[in-house]
C-alpha positions in Angstrom: 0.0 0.0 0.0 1.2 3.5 -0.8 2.2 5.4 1.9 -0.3 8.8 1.7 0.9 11.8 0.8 1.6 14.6 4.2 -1.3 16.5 4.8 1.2 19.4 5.8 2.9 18.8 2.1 0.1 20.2 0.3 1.0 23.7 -1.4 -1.3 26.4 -0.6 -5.0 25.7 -0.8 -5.6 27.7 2.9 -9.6 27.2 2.8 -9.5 23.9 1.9 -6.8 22.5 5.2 -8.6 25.3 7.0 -12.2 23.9 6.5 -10.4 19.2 7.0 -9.0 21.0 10.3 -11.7 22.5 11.5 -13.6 19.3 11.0 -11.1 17.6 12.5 -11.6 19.3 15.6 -15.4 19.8 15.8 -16.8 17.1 13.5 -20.2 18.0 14.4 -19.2 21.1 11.4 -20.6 18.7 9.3 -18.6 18.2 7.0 -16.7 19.4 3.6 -17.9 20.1 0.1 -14.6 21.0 -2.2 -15.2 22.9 -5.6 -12.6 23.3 -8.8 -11.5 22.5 -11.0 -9.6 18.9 -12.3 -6.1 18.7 -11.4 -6.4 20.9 -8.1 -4.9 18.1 -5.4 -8.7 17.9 -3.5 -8.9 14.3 -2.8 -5.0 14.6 -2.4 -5.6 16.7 0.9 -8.7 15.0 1.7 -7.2 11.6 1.7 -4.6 12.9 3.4 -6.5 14.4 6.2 -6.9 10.5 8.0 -3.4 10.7 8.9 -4.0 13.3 11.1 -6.9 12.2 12.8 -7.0 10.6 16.8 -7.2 7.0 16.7 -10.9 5.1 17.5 -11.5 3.4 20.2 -13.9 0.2 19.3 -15.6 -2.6 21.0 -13.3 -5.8 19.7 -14.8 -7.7 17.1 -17.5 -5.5 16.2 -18.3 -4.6 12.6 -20.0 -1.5 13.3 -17.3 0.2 15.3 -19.3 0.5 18.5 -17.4 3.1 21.2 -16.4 0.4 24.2 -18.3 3.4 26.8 -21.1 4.4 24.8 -22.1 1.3 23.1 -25.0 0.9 20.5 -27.9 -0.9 22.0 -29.4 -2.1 18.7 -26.0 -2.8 17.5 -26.9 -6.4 14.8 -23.4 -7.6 16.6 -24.6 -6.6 20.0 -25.4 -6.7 22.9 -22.0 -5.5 24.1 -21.7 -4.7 27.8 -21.1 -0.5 28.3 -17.8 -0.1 29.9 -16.2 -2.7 28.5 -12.7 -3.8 27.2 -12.2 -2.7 23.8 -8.9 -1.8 21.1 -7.8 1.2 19.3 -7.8 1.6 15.4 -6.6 4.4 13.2 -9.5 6.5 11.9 -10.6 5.5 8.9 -11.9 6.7 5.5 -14.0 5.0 3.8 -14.4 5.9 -0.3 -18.0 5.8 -2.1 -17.4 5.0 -5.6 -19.9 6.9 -7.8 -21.1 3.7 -9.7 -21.9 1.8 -6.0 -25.0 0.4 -5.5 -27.1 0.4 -2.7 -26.4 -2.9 -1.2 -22.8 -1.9 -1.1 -23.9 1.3 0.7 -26.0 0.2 3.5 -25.5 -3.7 3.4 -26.7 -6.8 2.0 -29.1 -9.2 3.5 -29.4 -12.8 3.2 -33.0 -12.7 1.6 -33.0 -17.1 1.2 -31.8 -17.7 4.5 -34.2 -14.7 6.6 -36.8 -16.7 4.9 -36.2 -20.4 5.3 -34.5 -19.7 8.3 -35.6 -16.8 10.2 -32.0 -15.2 10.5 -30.9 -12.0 9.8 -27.7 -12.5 8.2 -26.3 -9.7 7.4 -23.4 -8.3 5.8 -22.3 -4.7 6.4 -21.9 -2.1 4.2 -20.1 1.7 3.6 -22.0 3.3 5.7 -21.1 0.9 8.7 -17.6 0.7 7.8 -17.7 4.9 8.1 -19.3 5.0 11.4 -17.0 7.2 13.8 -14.9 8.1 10.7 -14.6 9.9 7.0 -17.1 9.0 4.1 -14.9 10.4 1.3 -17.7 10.7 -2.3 -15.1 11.8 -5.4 -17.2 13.2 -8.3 -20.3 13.7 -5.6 -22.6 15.7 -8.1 -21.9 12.6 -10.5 -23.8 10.3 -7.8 -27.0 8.7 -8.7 -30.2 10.5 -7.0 -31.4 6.7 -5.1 -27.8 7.1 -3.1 -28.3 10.7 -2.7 -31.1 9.8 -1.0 -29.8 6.8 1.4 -27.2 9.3 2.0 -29.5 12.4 3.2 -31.5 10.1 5.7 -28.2 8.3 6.9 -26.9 11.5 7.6 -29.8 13.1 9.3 -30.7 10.3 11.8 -27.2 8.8 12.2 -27.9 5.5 11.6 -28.7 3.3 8.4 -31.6 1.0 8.1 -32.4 -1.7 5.6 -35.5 -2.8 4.8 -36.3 -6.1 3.1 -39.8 -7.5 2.9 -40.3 -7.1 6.3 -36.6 -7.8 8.0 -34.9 -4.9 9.2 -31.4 -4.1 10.3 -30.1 -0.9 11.9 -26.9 0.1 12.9 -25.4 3.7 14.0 -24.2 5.6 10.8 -22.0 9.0 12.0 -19.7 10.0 9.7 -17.9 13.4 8.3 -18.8 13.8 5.2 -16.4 14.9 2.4 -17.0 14.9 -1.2 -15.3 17.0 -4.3 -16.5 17.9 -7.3 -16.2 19.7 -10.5 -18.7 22.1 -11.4 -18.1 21.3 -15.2 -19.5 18.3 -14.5 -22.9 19.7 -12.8 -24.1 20.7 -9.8 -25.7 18.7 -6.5 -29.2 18.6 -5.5 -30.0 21.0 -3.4 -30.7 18.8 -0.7 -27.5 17.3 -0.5 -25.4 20.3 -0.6 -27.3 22.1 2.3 -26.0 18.3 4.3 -21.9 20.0 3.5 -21.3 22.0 6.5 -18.8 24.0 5.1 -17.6 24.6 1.1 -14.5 25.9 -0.4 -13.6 26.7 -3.9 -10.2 25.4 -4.9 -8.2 26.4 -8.2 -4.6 25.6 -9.5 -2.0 29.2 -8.7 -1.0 31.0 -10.9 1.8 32.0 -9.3 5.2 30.3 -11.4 6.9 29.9 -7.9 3.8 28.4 -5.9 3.3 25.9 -9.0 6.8 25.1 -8.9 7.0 24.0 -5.8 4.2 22.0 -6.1 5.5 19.6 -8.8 8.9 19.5 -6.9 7.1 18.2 -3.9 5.2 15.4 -6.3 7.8 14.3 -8.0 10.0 13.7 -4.7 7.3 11.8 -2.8 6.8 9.4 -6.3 10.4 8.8 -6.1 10.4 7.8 -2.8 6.9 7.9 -0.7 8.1 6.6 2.5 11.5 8.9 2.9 9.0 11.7 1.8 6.8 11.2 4.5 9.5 10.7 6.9 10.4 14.2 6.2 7.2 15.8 7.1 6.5 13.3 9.8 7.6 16.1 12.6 5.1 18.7 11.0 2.1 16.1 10.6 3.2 15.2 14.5 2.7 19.0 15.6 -0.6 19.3 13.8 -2.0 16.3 15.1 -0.8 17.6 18.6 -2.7 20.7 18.0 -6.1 18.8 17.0 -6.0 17.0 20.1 -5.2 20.4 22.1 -7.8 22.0 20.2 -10.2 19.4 20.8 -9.9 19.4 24.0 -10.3 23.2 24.5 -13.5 23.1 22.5 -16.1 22.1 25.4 -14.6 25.5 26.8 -15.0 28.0 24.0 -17.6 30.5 25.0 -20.2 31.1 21.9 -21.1 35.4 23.9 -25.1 36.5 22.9 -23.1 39.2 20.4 -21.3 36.7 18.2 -24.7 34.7 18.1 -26.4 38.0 17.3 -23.8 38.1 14.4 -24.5 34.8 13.4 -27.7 35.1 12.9 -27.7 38.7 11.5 -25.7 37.5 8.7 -27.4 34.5 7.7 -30.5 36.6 8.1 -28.9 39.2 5.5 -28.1 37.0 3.0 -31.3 35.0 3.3 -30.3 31.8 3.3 -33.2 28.9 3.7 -33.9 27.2 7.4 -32.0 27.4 10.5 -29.2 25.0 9.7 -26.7 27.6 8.5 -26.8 29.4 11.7 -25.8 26.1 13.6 -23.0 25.4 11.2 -21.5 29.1 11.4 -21.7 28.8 15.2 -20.0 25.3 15.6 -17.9 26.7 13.4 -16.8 29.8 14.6 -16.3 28.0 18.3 -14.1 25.6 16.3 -11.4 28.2 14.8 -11.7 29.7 18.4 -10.4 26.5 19.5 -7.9 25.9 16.9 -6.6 29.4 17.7 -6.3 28.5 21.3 -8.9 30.9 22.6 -12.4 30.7 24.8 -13.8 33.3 23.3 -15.5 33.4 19.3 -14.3 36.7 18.0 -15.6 38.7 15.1 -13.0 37.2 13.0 -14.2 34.0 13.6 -17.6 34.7 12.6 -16.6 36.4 9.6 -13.6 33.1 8.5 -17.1 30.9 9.9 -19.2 33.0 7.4 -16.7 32.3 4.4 -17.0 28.8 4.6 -20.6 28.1 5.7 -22.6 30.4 3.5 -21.8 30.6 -0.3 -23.3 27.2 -0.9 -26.2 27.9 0.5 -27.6 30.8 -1.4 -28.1 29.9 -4.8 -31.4 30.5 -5.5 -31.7 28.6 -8.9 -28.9 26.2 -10.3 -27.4 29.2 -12.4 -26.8 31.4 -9.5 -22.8 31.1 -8.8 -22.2 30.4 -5.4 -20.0 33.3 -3.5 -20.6 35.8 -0.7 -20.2 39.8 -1.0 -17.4 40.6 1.7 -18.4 44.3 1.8 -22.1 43.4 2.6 -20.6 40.6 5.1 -18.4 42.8 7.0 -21.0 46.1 7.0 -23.4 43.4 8.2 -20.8 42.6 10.7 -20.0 46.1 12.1 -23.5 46.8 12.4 -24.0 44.3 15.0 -20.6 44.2 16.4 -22.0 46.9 19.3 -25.3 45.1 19.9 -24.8 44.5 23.2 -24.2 48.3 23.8 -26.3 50.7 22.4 -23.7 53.7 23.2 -21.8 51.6 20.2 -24.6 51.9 17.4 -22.8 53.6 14.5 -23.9 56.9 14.2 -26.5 57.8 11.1 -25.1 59.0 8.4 -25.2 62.9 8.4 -26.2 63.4 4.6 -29.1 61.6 5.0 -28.1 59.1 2.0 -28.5 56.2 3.0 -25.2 55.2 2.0 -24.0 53.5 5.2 -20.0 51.9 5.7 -18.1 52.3 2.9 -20.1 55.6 1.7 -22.9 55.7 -1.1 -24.5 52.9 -0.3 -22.1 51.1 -2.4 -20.9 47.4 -2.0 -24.2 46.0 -2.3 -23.8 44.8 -5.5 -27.3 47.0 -6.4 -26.6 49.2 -10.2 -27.5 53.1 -9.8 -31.0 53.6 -11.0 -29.7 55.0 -14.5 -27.1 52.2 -14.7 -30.3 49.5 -15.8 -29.7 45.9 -15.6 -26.5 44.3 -15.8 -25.3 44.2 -19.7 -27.8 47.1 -20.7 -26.2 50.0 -22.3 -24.0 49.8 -24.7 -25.5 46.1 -25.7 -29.0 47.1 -24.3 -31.3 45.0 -26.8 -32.7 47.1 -29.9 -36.2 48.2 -30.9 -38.7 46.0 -32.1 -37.2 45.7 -36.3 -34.1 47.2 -35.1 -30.6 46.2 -36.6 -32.6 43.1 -37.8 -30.4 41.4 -41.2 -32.2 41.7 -44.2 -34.0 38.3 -45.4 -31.2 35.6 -45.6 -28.2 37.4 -45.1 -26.9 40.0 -43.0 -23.8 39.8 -40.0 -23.5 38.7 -36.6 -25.3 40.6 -34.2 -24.6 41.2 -30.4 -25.6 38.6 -28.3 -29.4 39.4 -27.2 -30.3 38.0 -23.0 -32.9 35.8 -22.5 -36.9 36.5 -21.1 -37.5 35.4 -18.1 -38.0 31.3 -17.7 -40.4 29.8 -17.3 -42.2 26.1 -16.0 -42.5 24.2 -19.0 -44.7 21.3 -20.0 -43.0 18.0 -19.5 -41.1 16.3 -23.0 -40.5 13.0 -22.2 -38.9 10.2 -24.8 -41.7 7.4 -25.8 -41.2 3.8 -24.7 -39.9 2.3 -22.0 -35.6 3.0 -21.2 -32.9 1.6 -19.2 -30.9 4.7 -18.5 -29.3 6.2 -15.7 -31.9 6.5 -12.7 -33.6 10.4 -13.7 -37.6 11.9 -13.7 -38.0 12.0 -17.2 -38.7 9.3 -19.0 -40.2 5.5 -18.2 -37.7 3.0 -17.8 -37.3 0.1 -15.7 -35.0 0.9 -12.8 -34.1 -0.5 -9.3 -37.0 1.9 -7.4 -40.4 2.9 -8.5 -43.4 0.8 -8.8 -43.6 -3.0 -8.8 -45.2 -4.0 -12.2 -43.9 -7.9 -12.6 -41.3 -9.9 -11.3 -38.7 -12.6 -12.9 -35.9 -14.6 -12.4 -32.7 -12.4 -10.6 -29.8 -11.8 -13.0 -26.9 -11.7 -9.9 -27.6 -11.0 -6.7 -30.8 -10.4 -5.3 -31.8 -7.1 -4.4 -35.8 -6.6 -4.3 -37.4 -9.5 -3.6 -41.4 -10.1 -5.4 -42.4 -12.1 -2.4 -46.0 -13.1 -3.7 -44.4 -14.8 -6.5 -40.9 -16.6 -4.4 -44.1 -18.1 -2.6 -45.9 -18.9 -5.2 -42.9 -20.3 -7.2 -42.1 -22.4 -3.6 -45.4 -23.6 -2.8 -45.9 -26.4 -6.0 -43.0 -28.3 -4.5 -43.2 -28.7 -0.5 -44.1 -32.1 -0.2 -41.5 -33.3 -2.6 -38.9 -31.1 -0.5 -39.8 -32.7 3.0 -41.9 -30.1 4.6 -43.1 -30.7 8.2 -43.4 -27.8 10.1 -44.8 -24.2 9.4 -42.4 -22.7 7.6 -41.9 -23.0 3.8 -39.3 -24.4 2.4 -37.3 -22.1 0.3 -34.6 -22.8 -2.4 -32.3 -20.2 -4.3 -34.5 -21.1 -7.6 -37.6 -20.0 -6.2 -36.4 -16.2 -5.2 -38.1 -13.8 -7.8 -36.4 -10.6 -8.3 -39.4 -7.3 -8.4 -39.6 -5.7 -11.7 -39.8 -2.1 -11.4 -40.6 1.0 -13.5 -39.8 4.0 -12.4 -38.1 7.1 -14.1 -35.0 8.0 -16.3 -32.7 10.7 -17.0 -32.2 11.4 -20.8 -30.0 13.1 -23.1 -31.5 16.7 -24.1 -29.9 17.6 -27.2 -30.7 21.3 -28.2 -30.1 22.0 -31.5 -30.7 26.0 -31.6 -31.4 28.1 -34.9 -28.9 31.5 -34.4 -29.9 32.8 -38.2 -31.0 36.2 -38.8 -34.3 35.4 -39.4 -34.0 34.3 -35.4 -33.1 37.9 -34.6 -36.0 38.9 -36.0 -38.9 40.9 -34.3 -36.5 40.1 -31.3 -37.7 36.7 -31.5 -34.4 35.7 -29.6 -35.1 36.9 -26.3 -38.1 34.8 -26.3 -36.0 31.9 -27.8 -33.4 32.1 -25.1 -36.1 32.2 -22.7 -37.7 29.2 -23.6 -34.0 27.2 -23.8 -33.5 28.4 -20.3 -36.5 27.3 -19.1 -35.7 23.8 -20.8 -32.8 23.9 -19.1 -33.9 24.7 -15.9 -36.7 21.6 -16.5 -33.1 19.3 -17.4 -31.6 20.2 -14.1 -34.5 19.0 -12.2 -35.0 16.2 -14.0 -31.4 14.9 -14.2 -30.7 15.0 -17.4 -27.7 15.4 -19.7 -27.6 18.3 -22.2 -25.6 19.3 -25.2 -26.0 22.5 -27.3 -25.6 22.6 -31.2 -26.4 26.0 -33.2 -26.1 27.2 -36.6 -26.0 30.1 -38.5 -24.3 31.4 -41.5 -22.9 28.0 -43.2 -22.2 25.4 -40.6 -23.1 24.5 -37.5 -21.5 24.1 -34.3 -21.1 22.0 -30.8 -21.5 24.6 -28.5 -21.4 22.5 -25.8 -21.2 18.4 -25.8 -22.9 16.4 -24.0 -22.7 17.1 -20.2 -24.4 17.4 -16.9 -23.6 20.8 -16.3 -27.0 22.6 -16.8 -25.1 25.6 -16.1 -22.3 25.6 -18.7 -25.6 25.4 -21.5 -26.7 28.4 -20.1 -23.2 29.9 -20.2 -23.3 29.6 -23.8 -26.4 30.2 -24.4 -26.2 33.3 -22.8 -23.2 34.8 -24.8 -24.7 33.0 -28.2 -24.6 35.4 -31.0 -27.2 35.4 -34.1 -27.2 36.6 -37.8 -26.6 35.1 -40.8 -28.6 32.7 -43.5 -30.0 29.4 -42.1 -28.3 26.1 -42.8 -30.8 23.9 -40.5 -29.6 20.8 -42.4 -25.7 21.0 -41.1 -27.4 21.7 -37.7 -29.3 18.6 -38.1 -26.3 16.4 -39.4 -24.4 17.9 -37.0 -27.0 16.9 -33.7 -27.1 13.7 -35.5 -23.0 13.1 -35.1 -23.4 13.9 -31.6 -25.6 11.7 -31.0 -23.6 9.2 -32.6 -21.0 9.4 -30.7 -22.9 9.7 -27.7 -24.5 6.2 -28.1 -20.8 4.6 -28.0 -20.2 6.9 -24.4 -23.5 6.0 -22.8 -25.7 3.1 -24.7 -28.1 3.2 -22.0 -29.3 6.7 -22.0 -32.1 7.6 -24.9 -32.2 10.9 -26.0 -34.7 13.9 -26.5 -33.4 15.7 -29.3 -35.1 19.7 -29.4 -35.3 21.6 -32.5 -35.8 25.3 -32.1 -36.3 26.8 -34.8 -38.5 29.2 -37.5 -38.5 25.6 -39.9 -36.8 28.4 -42.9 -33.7 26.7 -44.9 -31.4 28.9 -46.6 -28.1 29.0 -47.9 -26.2 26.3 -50.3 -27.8 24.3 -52.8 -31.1 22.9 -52.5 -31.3 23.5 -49.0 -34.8 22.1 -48.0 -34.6 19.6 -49.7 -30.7 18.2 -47.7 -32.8 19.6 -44.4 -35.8 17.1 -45.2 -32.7 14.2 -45.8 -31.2 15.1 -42.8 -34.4 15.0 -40.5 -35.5 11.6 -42.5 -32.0 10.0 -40.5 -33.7 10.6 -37.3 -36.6 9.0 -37.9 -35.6 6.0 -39.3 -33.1 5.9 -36.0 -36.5 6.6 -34.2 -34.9 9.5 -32.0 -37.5 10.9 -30.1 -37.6 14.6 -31.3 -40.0 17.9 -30.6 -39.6 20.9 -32.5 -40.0 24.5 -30.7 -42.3 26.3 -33.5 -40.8 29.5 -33.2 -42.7 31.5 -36.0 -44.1 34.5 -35.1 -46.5 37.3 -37.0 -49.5 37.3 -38.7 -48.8 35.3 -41.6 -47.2 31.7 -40.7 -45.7 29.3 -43.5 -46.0 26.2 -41.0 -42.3 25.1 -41.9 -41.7 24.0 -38.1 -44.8 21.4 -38.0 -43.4 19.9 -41.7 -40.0 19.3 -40.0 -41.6 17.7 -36.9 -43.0 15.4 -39.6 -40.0 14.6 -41.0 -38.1 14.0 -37.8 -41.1 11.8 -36.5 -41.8 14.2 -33.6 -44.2 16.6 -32.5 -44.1 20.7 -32.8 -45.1 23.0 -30.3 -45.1 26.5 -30.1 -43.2 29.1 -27.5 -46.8 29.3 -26.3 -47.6 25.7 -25.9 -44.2 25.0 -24.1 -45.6 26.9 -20.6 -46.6 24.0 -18.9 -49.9 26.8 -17.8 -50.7 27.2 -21.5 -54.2 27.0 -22.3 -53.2 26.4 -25.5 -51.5 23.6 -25.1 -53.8 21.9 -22.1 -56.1 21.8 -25.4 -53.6 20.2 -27.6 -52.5 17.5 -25.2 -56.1 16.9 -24.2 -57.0 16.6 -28.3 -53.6 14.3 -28.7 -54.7 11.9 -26.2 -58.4 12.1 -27.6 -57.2 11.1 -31.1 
């Protein structure tokens, strides 16, 4: 085994050995969530955080790690006597693997035997083997939604249960949580990244000194891990000193009514949701007092506790960045830094303006009232006809910002999938409803218990039955079919022509994407942008599960230009391709939006009808986004969505509130 790399070796990265120590010392924090980018050393210093940890006392021979003074009373290895004998054990970290499944989670249990035999043979799993330590998730917005789940109610209730047609088993379940990701990738449910006490945002230096040092120390520790280590090991020694000193000081830290006030002022001020961010700033800011050596949480320690516990927890819509304004957090914080003196208010501000610290009410991050919104100006967007290119030509125009989103009606693919677990589409899946059951391929995991009976039952006498019980073999254990929901591929495949840019059709456009976007997001799907304009088409973005990088570029997407829908359509269709080699299992949802016009090179409607005929012979489930607006309407969008083998619908009938499109579903499912 490779001996880990020093904790105290890792160049730079303050926030992120701040936010492991502080853990270290108060693990009731709750926990690290580590942001950037790849190549930025986070599950380096993560990994190398176990080192550093106090060793675990544990009741010998248990699997569940039970405290020899505090046993668990509903250990499955218990009873153990309280007060008892027990050994010591380095703390340990335990790694999730983002393709795990649930059994190797929370356990296994011996369905054959709990029925034949009555016992509850069980075989731990993750979550037992993290009790009392680390739970380490790499890639944790990557991790599929059913052991997002297991791991919010794990975490809340500390302990795991498991359920199997009426056996149970539960065992205690506290562990710190740790998990890195990068946002390219996508983000985490909402509900799982309020569960990270603290968050910290980690990117490579760009400082040619800092960066040298860093490969240095790499490439000596490959050469030679152990005499590495050894070289560090008085440093790591000293650190580990100072957890244990800083752990011990921490039942004496004093948490005075005017750093609560703080607290609580600042998570007020930035408005995040619930009360849990006010518990995590204060266990926090005790925590640095203690790692400082102090009894008393200063107003630095609420503003370092504020720094780590807060930016997560106020996006307000998966595109919102997450980030805190300092000068709002420290006026915030020297408006209640007197509270518990009135003689100490700050005085008004003579001019009467308002302004407060920091003078003009600037810092807030609010525009003057002439300044408009954010991008206005300069680029505001034109007049209704305005700097529109004439009829199949004309340049690129500045990049126009979307309306406002919107709910949309659901688009779901046909059929029933196999893909990734989502809350799109039907597929068979390991959760949902029970519609059948059938033979298990591997292990078992959800047993149908009306038909293991049924498939038992025929063959009792022949197996020697006397008693009550019923005689069970492996071959009569029926596995539950289940349908539930998938996640799909969303391919967007966006017209950026100048007939777009007409009537400021755009905005709308953008609109409507974003809103499809934001519908993605929620129901965990992939995405992949492909526009065209001019005379070709382009992958703005492949296939990813970053929601928010599609909105990036769709944001900044120029228009103008003649209309070449059939290299947009080729083009979708070599994404797709190559998608189906990536990810076989995951059906796609490919969305035209478009006016249906085809201009530019030679016989262009007729290479756009070829191109749309490939998808439906593939049978690709497609919709077109009708976006044809004025009074007089050629109906080119509904002839494509023949040709694909999909439906149309128009910018109207996409709001999932649409009259209009309540009575189109309502005559569809008539017809």
């Amino acid at each position: 085994m490779t001996t880990p790399f020093p904790f105290t070796a890792v160049v730079g990265q303050d926030d992120l050995r701040l936010a492991l120590l502080l853990n270290a010392v108060s693990p009731s924090v709750g926990g690290v969530l580590v942001r950037g980018e790849k190549g930025t050393a986070k599950s380096t210093a993560v990994r190398a955080l176990t080192s550093l940890l106090p060793e675990v006392a544990v009741v010998s021979g248990c699997r569940f790690s039970c405290d020899p003074l505090s046993p668990d009373p509903g250990c499955p290895d218990g009873p153990h006597e309280g007060g008892g004998g027990g050994a010591s054990r380095p703390a340990r970290m335990v790694e999730l693997p983002v393709g795990a499944s649930e059994d190797r989670l929370v356990g296994a249990l011996d369905i054959e035997r709990a029925l034949a035999e009555g016992v509850k043979a069980f075989e731990p799993g993750l979550l037992a083997a993290a009790h009392r330590g680390i739970l380490y998730v790499d890639e944790v917005n990557l991790l599929h939604d059913h052991l997002v789940d297991l791991l919010l109610d794990a975490a809340a209730m500390g302990a795991s249960y498991v359920e199997r047609e009426g056996v149970s088993v539960r065992h205690a379940a506290r562990f710190l949580l740790v998990g890195t990701m990068n946002p390219e990738e996508g983000e985490l449910r909402p509900q799982l990244l309020d569960r990270f006490g603290l968050t910290v945002e980690v990117a490579a230096s760009r400082e040619p000194d800092e960066r040298v040092e860093v490969v240095r120390r790499r490439l000596a520790y490959d050469d030679d891990p152990a005499g590495f280590a050894a070289r560090w090991a008085d440093e790591e020694a000293a650190v580990r000193r100072r957890i244990v000193a800083a752990r011990e000081l921490l039942p004496s830290v004093r948490l005075g009514d005017g750093a609560l006030r703080q607290i609580a002022a600042t998570c007020a001020a930035f408005e995040v949701d619930g009360m849990r961010a006010d518990i995590v700033m204060a266990r926090t800011a005790t925590a640095l007092a203690a790692w400082a050596g102090r009894t008393d949480v200063l107003a630095e320690d609420v503003r370092q506790a504020a720094l780590l516990a807060l930016p997560h927890r106020r996006r307000r819509n998966p595109f919102d960045a997450p980030g805190l304004d300092e000068d709002k957090l420290d006026r915030t914080l020297e408006e209640f830094s007197g509270d518990d003196d009135p003689d100490n208010d700050p005085d008004p501000d003579p001019d009467g303006d308002g302004g407060g610290p920091g003078g003009g009410g600037g810092g807030g991050g609010q525009p003057e009232p002439d300044e408009g919104p954010a991008g206005d100006g300069a680029g505001a967007r034109p007049e209704e006809g305005e700097g529109a290119p004439a009829p199949g030509g004309g340049g690129e125009q500045s990049p126009v910002r979307a309306a406002e989103p919107f709910r949309t009606k659901v688009l779901s693919v046909p059929g029933i999938g196999e893909g990734a677990a989502g809350r799109r589409s039907r597929a068979r899946t390991e959760h949902g409803r029970t519609t059948g059951a059938h033979r298990p391929r591997g292990a078992l995991t959800k047993l149908h218990l009306a038909a293991t009976v049924q498939a038992a039952a025929p063959h009792q006498r022949a197996r020697g039955r006397s008693g009550r019980g019923l005689v069970v073999r492996r071959d009569d254990l029926r596995q539950a079919a289940r349908e539930g929901r998938e996640g799909n591929l969303v391919l967007f495949v966006v017209d950026a022509s100048g007939s777009m840019a007409a009537r400021q059709r755009m905005g709308a456009v953008k609109g409507a994407v974003l809103s499809l976007l934001l519908d993605a997001y929620q129901r965990r799907d992939k995405v992949g942008l492909v526009t065209f304009r001019g005379s070709a088409a382009d992958v703005a973005l492949p296939p990813t599960s970053s929601v928010d990088a599609a909105a990036a570029r769709l944001e900044s997407l120029p228009t103008g230009g003649r209309t070449p829908l059939a290299a947009g359509l080729l083009k979708a269709h070599d994404v797709l391709r190559v998608e189906r080699l990536r990810d076989p299992a995951r059906r796609a949802l490919v969305v035209v939006v478009t006016d249906g016009r085809a201009t530019g090179g030679p016989e262009p409607v007729a290479l756009a009808s070829r191109a749309a005929r490939l998808f439906a012979a593939e049978g690709v489930a497609s919709v077109v986004v009708d976006c044809e607006s004025g009074p007089v309407r050629l109906g080119l969008a509904g002839r494509l969505a023949g040709e694909l083998g999909g439906t149309a619908v128009t910018l109207d009938e996409l709001r999932a509130d649409s009259i209009a499109g309540l009575v189109k579903d309502a005559q569809r499912r008539a017809a």
